[in-house]
C-alpha positions, 0 to 999 in steps of 0.5 A: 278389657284394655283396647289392645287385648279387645282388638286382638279377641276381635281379630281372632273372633274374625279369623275363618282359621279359627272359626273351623277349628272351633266348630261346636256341638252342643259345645263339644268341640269338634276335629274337622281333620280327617274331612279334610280327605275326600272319599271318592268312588269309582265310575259305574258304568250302570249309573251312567247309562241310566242318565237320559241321553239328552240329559243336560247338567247345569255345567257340562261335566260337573256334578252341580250340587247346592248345599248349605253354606253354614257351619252346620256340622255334620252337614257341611262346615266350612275348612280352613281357607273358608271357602271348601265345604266339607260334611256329609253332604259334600262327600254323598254328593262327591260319591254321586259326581265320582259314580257319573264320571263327573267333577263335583261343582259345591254351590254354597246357598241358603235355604231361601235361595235354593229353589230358585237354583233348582228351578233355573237349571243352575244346581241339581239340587238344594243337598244330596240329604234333600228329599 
């Protein structure tokens, strides 16, 4: 392979853009398209009186939720900006914060980390699939 043409797959290999739109499974190539959208819910009234009074969240009136910050389709991927998690754990979470009148907060971690997080008051949990 000429140095140039290396140069240019490299580069490309590096661009996130390209690293969303290729998302794989099983080698099937996946559109991330219509997750681009959120699906959002309205407040319920009866989950918000159900939240102890002194209830306090890890960032007043966000809906912290830490999920994993890979590629893993259709758990979460990453989009295009390489920074906004989309799957199915955002949108359950997204449902959850929309229902508690809350702004959804995505903490991006790994497995190792998220107990930690759990246990230092700063996410609620590791993912809204987490038992």
């Amino acid at each position: 392979m000429q140095k140039p043409s290396l140069i240019l797959a490299l580069a490309l290999a590096f661009t996130p853009a390209v690293w969303a739109e290729n998302v794989n499974i099983n080698g099937t190539g996946v559109s991330i398209e219509a997750n681009k959208t959120p699906i959002n819910t309205a407040k319920n009234g009866d989950a918000i009186a159900q939240l102890p009074k002194d209830y306090r969240f890890a960032v007043p009136g966000k809906f912290t939720v830490a999920v994993a910050g890979l590629n893993q389709p259709p758990l979460t991927v990453f989009s295009d900006d390489n920074k906004t998690l989309l799957g199915s754990e955002v949108d359950v979470a997204r449902l959850v914060a929309d229902s508690l009148g809350l702004e959804l907060n995505v903490v991006p971690t790994s497995w190792e980390d998220w107990p930690l997080g759990v246990a230092s008051g700063n996410t609620m949990r590791r993912s809204a699939t987490s038992p």
